[in-house]
N, C-alpha and C positions, 0 to 999 in steps of 0.2 A: 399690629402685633397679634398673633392667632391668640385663640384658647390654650395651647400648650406651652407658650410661652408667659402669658399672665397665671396659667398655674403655677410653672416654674417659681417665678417671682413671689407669688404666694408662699411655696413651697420655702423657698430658701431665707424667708424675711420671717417666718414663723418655725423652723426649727434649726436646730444645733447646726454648724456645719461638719463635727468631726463628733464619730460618734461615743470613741473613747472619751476615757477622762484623760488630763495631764496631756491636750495639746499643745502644740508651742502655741504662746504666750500669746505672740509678736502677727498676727497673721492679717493679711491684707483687708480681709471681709472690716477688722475689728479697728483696724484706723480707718481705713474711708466708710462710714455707712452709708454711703450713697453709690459704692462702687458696683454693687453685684446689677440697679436700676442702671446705671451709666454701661455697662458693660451686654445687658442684651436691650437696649437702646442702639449702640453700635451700628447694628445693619438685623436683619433678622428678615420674615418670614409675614406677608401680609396674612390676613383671615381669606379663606378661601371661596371662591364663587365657581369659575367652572373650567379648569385646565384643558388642551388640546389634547386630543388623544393622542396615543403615540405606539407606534410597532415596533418594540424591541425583540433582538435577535438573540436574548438570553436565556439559558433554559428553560425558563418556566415565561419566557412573554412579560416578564414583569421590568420596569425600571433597574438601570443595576446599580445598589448600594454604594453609599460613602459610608467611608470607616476611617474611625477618625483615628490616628496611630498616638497613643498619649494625648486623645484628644485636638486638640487647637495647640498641637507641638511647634506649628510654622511663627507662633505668635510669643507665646506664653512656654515655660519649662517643661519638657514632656511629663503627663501623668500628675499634674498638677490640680489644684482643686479648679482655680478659673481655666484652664485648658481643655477639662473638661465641659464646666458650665459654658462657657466660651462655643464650643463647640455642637453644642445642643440647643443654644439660641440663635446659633447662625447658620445651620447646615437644614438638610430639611428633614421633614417631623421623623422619619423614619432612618434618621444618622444611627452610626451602630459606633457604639464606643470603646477602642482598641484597648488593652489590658495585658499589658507584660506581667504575666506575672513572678515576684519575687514571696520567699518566702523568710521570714525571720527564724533567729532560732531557735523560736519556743514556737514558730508552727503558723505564726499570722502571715495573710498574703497580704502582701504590699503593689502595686501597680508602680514597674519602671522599667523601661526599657534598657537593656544591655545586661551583661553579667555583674559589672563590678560597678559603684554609684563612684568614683572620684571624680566622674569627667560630666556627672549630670545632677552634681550633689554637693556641699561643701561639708562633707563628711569627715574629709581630712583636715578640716580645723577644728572640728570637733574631734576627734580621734586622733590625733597625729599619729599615734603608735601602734593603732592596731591595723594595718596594711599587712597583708597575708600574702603569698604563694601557694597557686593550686593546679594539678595538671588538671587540664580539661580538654577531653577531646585527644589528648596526644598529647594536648602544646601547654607550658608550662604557663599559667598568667597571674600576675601580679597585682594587689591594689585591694579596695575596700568592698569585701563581700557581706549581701544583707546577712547569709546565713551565721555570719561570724559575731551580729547582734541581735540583743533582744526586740521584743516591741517597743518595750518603754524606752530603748536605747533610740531607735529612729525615731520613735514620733517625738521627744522629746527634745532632743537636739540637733535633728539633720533638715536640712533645707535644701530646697533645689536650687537648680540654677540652667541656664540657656546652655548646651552644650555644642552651638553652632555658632562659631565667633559673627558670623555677618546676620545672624537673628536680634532683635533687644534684647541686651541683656540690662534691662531697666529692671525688671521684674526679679532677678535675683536675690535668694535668702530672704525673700519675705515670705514664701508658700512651704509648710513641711511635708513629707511625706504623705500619700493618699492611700491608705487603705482598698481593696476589694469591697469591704463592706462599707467604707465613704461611698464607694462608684457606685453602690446601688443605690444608695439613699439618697443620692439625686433622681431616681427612677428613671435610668435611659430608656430610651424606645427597645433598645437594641442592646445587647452589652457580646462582647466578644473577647474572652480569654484566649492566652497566646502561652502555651508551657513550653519555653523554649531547650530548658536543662533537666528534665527529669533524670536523666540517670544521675546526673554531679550531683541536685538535691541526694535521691538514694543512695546515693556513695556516702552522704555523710547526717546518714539518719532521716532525713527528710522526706515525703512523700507527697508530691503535687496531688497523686489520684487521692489519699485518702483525705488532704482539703480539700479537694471538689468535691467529692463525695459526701463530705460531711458539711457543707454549705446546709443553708436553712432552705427551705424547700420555697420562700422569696425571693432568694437569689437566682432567676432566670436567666440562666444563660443561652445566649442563642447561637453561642459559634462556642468551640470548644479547639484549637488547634497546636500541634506540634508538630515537630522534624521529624522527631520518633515513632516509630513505626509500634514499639512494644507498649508504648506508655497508650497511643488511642486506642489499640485493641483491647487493653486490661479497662482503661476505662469506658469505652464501649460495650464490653457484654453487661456491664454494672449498669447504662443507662439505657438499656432497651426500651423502657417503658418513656424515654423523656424525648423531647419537642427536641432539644437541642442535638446542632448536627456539627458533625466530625468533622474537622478540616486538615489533611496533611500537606504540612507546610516543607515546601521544595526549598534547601538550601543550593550553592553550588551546585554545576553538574560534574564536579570533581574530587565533591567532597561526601566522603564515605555515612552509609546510615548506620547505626548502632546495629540496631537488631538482623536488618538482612545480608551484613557487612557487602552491600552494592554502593556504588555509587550512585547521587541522585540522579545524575542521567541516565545509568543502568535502567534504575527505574521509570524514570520517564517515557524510555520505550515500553514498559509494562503495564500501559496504565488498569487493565484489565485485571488487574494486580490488586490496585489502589479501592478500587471496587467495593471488594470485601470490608472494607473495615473504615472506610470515609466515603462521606456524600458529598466530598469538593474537593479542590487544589486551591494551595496558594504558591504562586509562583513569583518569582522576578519581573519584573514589565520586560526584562530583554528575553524574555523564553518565548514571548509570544511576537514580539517585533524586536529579531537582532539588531545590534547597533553594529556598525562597521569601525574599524579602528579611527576613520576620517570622521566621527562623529555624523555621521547619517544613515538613515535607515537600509537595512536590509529588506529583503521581499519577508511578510509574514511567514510563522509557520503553520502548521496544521493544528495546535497543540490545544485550541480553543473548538473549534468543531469534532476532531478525537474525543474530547473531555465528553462533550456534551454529547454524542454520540452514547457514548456508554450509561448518561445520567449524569454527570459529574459539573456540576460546579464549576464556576473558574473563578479564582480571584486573582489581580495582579498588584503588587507589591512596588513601594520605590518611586514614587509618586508626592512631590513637593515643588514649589514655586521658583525655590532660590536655588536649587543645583540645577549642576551642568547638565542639560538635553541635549536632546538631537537639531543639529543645525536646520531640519526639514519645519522646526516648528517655529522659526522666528523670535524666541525666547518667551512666544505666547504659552505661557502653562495650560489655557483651556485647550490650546490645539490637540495638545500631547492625549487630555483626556479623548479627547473627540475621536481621537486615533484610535481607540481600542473599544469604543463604545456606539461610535457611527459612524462604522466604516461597510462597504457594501456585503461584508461577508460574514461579519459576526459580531459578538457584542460579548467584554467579559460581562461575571454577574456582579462583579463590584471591585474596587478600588479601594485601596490603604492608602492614605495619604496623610500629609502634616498641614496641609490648608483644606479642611472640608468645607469652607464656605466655596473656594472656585472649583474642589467636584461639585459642590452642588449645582452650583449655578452651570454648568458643562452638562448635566444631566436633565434640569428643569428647564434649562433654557436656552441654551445653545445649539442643544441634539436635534438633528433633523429638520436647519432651518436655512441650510445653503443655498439649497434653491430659491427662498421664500426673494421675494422686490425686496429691493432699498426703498424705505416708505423716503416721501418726500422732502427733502429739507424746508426751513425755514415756517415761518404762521405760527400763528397761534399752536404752543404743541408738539410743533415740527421739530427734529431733532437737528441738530447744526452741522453744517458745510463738513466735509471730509476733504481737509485743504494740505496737500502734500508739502512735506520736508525736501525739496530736489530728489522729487518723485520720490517714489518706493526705497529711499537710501540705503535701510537696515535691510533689504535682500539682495539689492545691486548695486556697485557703486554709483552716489549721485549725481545727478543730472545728466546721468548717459540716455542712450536712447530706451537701454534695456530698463532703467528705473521707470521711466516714463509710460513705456506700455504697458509692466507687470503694474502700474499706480492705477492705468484705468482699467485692467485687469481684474484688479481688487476690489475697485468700487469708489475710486474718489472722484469729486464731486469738483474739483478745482487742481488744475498739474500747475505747479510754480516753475519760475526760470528767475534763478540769480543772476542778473547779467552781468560777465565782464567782459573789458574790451583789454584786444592782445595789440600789441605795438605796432600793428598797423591801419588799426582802428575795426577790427572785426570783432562785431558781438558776439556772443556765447555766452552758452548757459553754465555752469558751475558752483559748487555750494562758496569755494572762496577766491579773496583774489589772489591766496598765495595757493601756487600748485604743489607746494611740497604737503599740504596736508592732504589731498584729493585726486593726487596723479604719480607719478614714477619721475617727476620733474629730479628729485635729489638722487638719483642716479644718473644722470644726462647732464644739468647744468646747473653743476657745483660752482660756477663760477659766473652764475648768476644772482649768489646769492646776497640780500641786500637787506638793510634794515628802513624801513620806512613808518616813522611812528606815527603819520595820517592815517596810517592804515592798522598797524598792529605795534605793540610793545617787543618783538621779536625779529628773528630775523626769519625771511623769508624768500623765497623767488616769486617776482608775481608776474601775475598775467599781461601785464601791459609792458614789461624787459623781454615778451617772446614774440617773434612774427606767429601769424596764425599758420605758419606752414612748419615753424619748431613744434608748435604747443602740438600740431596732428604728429607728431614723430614718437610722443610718449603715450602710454595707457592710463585708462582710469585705474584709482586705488580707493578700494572698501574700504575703509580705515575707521572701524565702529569707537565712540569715545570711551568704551573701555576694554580696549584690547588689551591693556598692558596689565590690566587683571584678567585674563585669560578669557572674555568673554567677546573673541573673535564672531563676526558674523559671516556667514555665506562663504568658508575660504573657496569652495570650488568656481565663485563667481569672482573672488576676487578684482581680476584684470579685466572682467566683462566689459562688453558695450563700448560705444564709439560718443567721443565729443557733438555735441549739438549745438549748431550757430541757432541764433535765435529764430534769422526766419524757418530755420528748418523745424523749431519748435511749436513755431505759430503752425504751419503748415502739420506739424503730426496732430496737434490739436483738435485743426478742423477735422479731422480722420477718424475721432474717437466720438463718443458722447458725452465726455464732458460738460459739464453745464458751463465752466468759466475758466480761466486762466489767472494767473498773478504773478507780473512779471513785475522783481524787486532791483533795487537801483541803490548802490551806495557809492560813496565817496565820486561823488558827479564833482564837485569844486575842486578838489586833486587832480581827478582825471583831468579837468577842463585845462589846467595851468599843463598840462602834457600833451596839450593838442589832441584830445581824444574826446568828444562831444557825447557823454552818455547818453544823453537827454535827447540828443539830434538822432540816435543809433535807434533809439526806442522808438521814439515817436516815430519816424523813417520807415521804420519795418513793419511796425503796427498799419501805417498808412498803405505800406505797399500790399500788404495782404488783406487790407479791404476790412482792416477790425474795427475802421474810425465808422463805418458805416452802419448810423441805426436802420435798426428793423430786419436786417437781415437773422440769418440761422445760425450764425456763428459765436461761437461760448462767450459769456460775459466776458469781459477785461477789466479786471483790478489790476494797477498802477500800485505798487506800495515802495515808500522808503521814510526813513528816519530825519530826512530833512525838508522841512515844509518848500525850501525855494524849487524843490525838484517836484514839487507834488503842484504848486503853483503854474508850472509849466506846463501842466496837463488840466487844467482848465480850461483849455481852447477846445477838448473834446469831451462835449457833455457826456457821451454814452456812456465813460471809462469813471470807473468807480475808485475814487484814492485813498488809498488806505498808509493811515502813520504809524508806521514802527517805533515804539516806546521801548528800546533796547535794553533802557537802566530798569533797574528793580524798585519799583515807588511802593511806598505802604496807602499810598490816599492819591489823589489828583485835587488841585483846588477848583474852585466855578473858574477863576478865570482863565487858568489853563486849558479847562474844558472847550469855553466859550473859543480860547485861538483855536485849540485844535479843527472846530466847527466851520473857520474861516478856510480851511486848504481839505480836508478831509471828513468823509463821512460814516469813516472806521478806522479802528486803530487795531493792531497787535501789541498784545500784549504777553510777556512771560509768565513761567507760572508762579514765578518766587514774588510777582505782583497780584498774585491771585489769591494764594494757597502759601501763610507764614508757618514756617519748620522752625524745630529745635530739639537737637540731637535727633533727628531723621521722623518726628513727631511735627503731624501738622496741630497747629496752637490757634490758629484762626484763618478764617477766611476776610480779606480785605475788604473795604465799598468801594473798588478800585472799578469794578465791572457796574457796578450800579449805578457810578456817577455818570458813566460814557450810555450807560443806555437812558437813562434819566437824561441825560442831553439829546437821545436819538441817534447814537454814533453805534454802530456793531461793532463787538467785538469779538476778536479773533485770539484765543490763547494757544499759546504753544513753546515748547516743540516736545510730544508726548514721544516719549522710546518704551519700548518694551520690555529691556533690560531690567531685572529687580534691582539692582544697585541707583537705578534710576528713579525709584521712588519711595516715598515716606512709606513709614510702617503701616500708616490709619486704611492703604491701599493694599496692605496685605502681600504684598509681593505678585500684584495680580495688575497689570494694567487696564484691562477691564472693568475693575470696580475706581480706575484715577478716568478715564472714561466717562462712565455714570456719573460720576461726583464733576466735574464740569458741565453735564449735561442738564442736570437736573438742579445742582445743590447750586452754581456759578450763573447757569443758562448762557452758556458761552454761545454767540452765532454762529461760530467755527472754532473748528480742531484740527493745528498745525499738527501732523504724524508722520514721523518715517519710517511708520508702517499703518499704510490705510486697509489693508483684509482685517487687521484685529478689531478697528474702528467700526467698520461694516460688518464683520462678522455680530459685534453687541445691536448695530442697529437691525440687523434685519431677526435679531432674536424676540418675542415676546414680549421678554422681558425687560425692554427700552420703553415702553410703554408704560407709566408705573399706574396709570386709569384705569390699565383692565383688574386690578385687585385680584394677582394670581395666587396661588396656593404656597408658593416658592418665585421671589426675586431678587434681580443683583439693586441691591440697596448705594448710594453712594455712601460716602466715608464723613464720618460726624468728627471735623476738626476740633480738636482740643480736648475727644473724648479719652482716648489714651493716656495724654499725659493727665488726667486726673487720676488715672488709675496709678501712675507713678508715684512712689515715696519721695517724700520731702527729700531735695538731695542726689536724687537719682541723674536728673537731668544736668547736661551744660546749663553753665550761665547761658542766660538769654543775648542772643545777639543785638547789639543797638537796632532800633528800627531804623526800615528804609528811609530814603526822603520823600518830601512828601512832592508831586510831578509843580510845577510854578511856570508859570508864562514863558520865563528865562530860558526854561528846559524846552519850550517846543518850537519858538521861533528863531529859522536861521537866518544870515546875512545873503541876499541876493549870489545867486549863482554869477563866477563871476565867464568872462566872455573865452572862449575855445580857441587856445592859443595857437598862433599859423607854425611853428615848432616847437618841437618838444626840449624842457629846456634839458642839461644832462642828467644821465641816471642819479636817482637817491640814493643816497649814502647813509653812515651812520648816524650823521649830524641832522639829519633832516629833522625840521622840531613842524610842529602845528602851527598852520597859518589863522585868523581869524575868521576866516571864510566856511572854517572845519564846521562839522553839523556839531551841534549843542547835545544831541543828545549822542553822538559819537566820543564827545568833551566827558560828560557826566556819568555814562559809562564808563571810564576808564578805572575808575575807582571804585565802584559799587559790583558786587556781585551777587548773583540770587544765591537764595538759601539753598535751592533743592541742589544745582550748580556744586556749591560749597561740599554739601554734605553729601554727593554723590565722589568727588575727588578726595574725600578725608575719608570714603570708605572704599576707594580703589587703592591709596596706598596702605590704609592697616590691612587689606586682604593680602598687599604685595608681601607688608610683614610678619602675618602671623602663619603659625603651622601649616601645613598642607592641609589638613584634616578640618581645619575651620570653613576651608571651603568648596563647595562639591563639584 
C-alpha cells in the first residue's frame, strides 16, 4: 500500500465522514468498522521504486488521466461516499474524481449524475408525491428533481442505489447523498466538476457560477466543464487568476448549444472557436473512433491531432466494462482503452470512465507493451501455460483452422483439439460432439436429430450419425455462450474457417511455435460400443506424425480426458504428459483421491467454480482444491476464462484481466484454459504480471470474500450448498471396453448409461459450477429487464 493510501485510511478512521449534521442514520462506514480497511485492501497501489519511462503522444507528454465518473460507479452507486473512496484507493495517485453536479434548493451542490435522482436514488419512497414536470432543453421531463428539495431533505432521507440492472445492486440504500464539500474532504488528487444544466438551474432561481464561485478557496478544482458555452465564459473571466481549467463538453453532434444556437457538430468544425474560452474538449469516445452500425470500428478521425494542434486538450467520454463495445475489442475493456491512448497516431489526455481501476491499469501497465516477449512460462515465478479453449473460439469459430492460427497469433503457448470421430471413423477437431451447437448441422440434418444421454441430457445431432464427407458439406458456427443476451461475438467471422481432421492439426502445429498441444478425448466407451476406436484414432495419428518420438523439436503432447481408462492407454508413451479432466465442481479433493489421480495422470484441469466459490455473483472463498493437487505434485490447469463481463464475479470488476491476475498469483494456476489468449498474453507481457518489481501503479488480483463483507446482512442469496468433496469413487473408471466390429443401430431416445460411462461424466450430471449458474441467471434477467438496464 503507498503513502497516499495509509494516509487515506488515517484520514478516514479519524474524521467524520459527512460533514453536515443530521446524516442518515443508517450508513455503511457505521455498521461494518472494518469496511473502509477491507475496502482499499481490495486491490490498490504498491509503494513506488522506479517505473519505465514512457512516450505519450498527449498534449503536454504526460500520461493521460483517469476520471472516475461518480467515482467507482462500475461497482458501487454513482457519486456515492465508497465509489468515491473506492476509487481513489484503486486507480492511480493522480485519479481525478468526476462531479455531476446537482444543486438543492436552498443552494447546496450535491454530486449525482443525471437531471432527475428516481432512477439512481430511492427518492421516490421517500417522496412519493413530490415528482414534478419540467421542460428542459425543449423536451418536457418528468420525475424527482434535487432543485425541488432542500438539503436537509436529501441528506436526510434519500439513498442511492445502482442504476444499471447487470451492476450489484447489493449496496443499495445503504449510502446517502454525497455533497461537493463531502468530495473534498476526502482530499482527491484531482477533483473535476461537470455543470451539466446551468440554464434549467437559472430558469428557476438557481445559479451554478455563483456556487463555484463562492466555494472556499480549499476547494481546488482542477477541471471545471459544461455543454454551455455562456455558463464557461461567465465563469471563466471570473477565474483568470485560478489553476483550474475549462473544459467544453460536446454533447450530440445534432443537438443544438444554448448560447450559439449551432449544433455540436456545427461547432466541432470550429474548434478554433472553442479556443477562446476553454483549454480542452470532452467528447464522446465515438467522435474520435466512429462505430459502424455493424458494431465495428470505423477509420479514426482527425478530431484529436486538430485539438491538440491548436492547444486543446482532449478528453473522451463513455467508457465502462459492462456495455456493449465494439466487436474489434473481444469484449476486452483494456483493449478499447489502449485504442485511444496507444495507438500509432495519438493519445487522448484522458478518459471518464465507471471502472478506473482498468483505466488505470491500461495506462500504467498495458501502454506500450505489444511489442515487449512473452516472458517464459512455468519455474519458480514463471507465469502459467496459455492453453487454448478450441483455439481462439471468442474471435473465430472453434476448432477451425482460423481459431488455430489467430491462437498462435496471439501468443498461446499450447492449441487444443477436441477430438471427435464422424461415422466413419474420421478424427476431428471440434469443441462438441453435437454439431448443432458448433456448426450449421440444424439447418441440413434435421433428421438427424437424436437424443443420447451418454453424451448430453438433450437432443442433439452428433458427430459420429455423419460420414466425414456430410460433416465437410456444412460450416462452422460462432455461437458465443451468451448471445441470447445480445453479447454476440465476431458476427463478420461468423461462418469462417474450415473443419480440421486431427492429423491436419498435428501437422499445423508443427508449423507454428507452440511449445505443446492438448489433444482431449471424451466418451471413448460409447464411441468404442459404435465401432469407432477413439483411443486407436489418437494414438494412430500422434504415431504417424512422429509426436511419440522423444527428443525431437516438436511441441509437447498432453493427452487429457475425464476418464482415467483412456488416460491408462497412453501409458505406453512416456513422452506424452496425461492430464485428468475433473469436469464436476468439487469444494476439496480428499488424499486419496489425490493419491489415484497420481496413478493415471500428472495433471488435472480443473473449473473455476472448484477454484473460486460465488454467491450472488460474489467471490466468498477460494478453495485448497489447487493446493492439494500441487501438494501431490500434479499441475494444474483452470479454466475456461471468457472475456465476457456476464462471465464474471463482481471481486473481478468486470475486467478479465484482473480474474487473470487472481489465478495467477492468488491460485498459482500452471495454466490458463482461454478462448481468448491475446487478452491473456497481453497481461503477461505487461509489467505488471510481475508483482516483484514493486511498481508505482499495479493490476492486483481479486481478494475473495472481500465484497461480500462490505454487504448488509440480508443483501445476499442464501448461500448455495457446498460442492462435493472429489473421492476415489469420482476418479476411477471401469476398463475401456473392446471397439466393436459394427456399429450397433443409431440412439434413440431411450438410450440410458451403461456402466462403462466415465464417473466423472456420472457426477457431473447433477452438479453445476457457480460461476456457470450465475452467469445463466444473469443472461435471463438481462433477457427480462428494461432495455436501459443493459448497454
Amino acid at each position: 500500500m503507498s503513502s497516499r493510501d495509509l494516509h487515506l485510511l488515517f484520514l478516514l478512521s479519524s474524521q467524520k465522514y459527512y460533514v453536515m449534521q443530521g446524516a442518515p442514520p443508517v450508513q455503511m462506514g457505521e455498521r461494518y468498522p472494518h469496511m473502509i480497511l477491507i475496502l482499499l485492501l481490495l486491490h490498490g497501489a504498491h509503494a513506488a521504486l522506479k517505473d519505465p519511462v514512457q512516450k505519450w503522444q498527449t498534449l503536454g507528454g504526460q500520461p493521460p488521466l483517469v476520471i472516475a465518473r461518480g467515482g467507482f460507479s462500475g461497482l458501487f452507486p454513482d457519486s456515492s461516499q465508497f465509489s468515491y473512496q473506492f476509487a481513489m484507493s484503486s486507480s492511480l495517485h493522480d485519479v481525478v474524481l468526476y462531479c455531476d453536479l446537482q444543486l438543492s434548493s436552498d443552494g447546496l451542490g450535491f454530486c449525482k449524475t443525471g437531471l432527475t435522482l428516481e432512477n439512481s436514488t430511492l427518492i421516490g419512497e421517500a417522496f412519493p408525491k413530490r415528482a414534478k414536470t419540467y421542460k428542459v432543453n425543449g423536451e418536457e421531463i418528468h420525475g424527482w428533481f434535487a432543485l425541488d428539495f432542500t438539503a436537509d431533505e436529501l441528506y436526510q432521507n434519500v439513498t442511492l442505489i445502482q442504476d444499471i440492472f447487470s451492476r450489484p445492486s447489493t449496496f443499495d440504500g445503504a449510502m446517502g447523498m454525497f455533497t461537493l464539500e463531502d468530495l473534498v474532504g476526502l482530499r482527491p488528487p484531482n477533483l473535476w466538476v461537470n455543470v451539466e444544466y446551468a440554464l434549467f438551474l437559472q430558469e428557476h432561481k438557481l445559479s451554478a457560477e455563483d456556487y463555484i464561485l463562492g466555494l472556499p478557496k480549499n476547494f481546488s478544482l482542477t477541471y471545471i466543464s459544461s455543454p454551455e458555452i455562456g455558463f464557461l465564459k461567465n465563469v471563466g473571466g471570473k477565474l483568470k487568476k485560478s489553476n483550474t481549467k475549462l473544459i467544453f463538453r460536446f454533447l450530440r453532434e445534432d443537438v443544438v448549444e444554448h448560447t450559439t444556437k449551432k449544433t455540436y457538430g456545427e461547432i466541432l468544425k470550429d474548434l478554433k472557436s472553442v479556443k477562446a474560452f476553454a483549454s480542452g474538449i470532452l467528447v464522446p469516445k465515438e467522435y474520435i473512433w466512429p462505430l459502424g452500425k455493424d458494431q465495428y470500428l470505423r477509420l479514426p478521425t482527425s478530431l484529436v491531432k486538430d485539438a491538440h494542434a491548436l492547444g486543446l486538450e482532449v478528453f473522451a467520454s463513455g467508457f465502462a466494462n459492462d456495455v456493449s463495445m465494439s466487436y474489434n475489442y473481444s469484449f476486452d475493456p483494456s483493449a478499447e482503452y489502449l485504442q485511444y491512448i496507444d495507438n500509432a497516431n495519438f493519445s487522448v489526455d484522458g478518459v471518464i470512465t465507471d471502472f478506473p481501476p482498468t483505466a488505470s491499469g491500461a495506462v500504467a501497465c498495458l501502454a506500450h507493451t505489444k511489442g515487449n516477449p512473452l516472458p517464459p512460462p512455468g519455474g519458480d515465478g514463471g507465469r502459467p501455460l496459455i492453453i487454448t479453449h478450441n483455439g481462439a473460439s471468442g474471435f473465430y469459430p472453434g476448432s477451425t483452422d482460423l481459431a488455430y492460427r489467430q491462437a498462435v497469433k496471439d501468443g498461446a503457448d499450447i492449441i487444443d483439439c477436441a477430438v471427435r470421430m464422424s461415422k466413419d471413423g474420421v478424427a476431428f477437431c471440434l469443441p462438441s460432439a453435437d454439431l448443432s451447437t458448433s456448426t450449421t448441422a440444424s439447418t441440413s440434418f434435421m433428421t438427424k436429430i437424436s437424443t443420447v444421454s451418454e453424451i448430453q441430457n438433450k437432443s442433439g445431432i452428433f458427430s459420429f450419425d455423419l460420414t466425414w464427407s456430410e460433416i465437410q458439406t456444412l460450416k462452422p458456427d460462432l455461437l458465443g455462450p451468451y448471445t441470447q443476451a445480445g453479447l454476440k461475438r465476431n458476427p463478420a467471422a461468423k461462418n469462417a474457417g474450415k473443419f480440421v481432421t486431427l492429423p491436419e492439426f498435428l501437422d499445423l502445429a508443427k508449423d507454428t511455435n507452440v511449445s505443446g498441444i492438448m489433444i482431449e478425448m471424451e466418451h471413448a466407451s460409447f464411441l468404442a460400443k459404435r465401432g469407432l476406436g477413439l483411443v486407436e484414432a489418437v494414438s494412430g495419428a500422434l504415431a504417424n506424425a512422429s509426436y511419440d518420438k522423444e527428443g525431437g523439436h516438436l511441441p509437447e503432447v498432453m493427452v487429457e480426458s475425464d476418464d482415467t481408462s483412456v488416460l491408462a492407454a497412453f501409458k505406453k508413451f512416456p513422452a506424452f504428459k496425461r492430464v485428468l479432466m475433473v469436469d464436476e465442481t468439487i469444494s476439496d479433493a480428499s488424499t486419496p483421491s489425490v493419491e489415484e489421480i497420481k496413478q493415471f495422470a500428472t495433471a488435472v484441469t480443473v473449473g473455476r467454480g472448484s477454484i473460486a466459490q460465488v454467491n450472488g455473483f460474489f467471490l466468498t472463498r477460494f478453495t485448497d482444491v489447487a493446493d492439494r493437487m500441487h501438494a501431490a505434485n500434479l499441475t494444474v490447469f483452470v479454466g475456461v476464462l471468457r472475456n465476457e463481463f456476464m462471465n464474471l464475479g463482481f471481486d473481478y470488476w468486470a475486467d478479465p484481466i484482473i480474474e487473470i491476475a487472481t489465478y495467477t498469483s492468488s491460485v498459482m494456476a500452471d495454466g490458463l484454459i482461454t478462448e481468448y489468449p491475446a487478452t491473456a498474453a497481453s497481461y503477461f507481457r505487461s509489467p505488471c504480471s510481475d508483482l516483484s518489481l514493486n511498481l508505482s501503479y499495479t493490476i492486483l488480483p481479486a481478494n475473495a470474500g472481500a465484497l461480500v463483507h462490505l454487504a448488509a446482512p440480508g443483501a445476499l442469496p442464501p448461500a448455495l450448498p457446498p460442492a462435493p468433496v472429489l473421492e476415489p469413487a469420482d476418479v476411477l473408471d471401469p476398463p475401456l471396453p473392446p471397439v466393436a466390429i459394427a456399429s450397433p443401430p443409431e440412439a434413440t431416445t431411450t438410450a440410458k448409461p451403461t456402466d462403462s460411462t466415465s464417473s466423472a461424466d456420472r457426477s457431473s450430471a447433477g452438479a453445476g459450477g457457480c460461476l456457470v449458474l450465475a452467469a445463466a441467471i444473469a443472461s435471463l434477467l438481462l433477457l427480462l429487464l428494461p432495455s436501459h438496464g443493459f448497454h
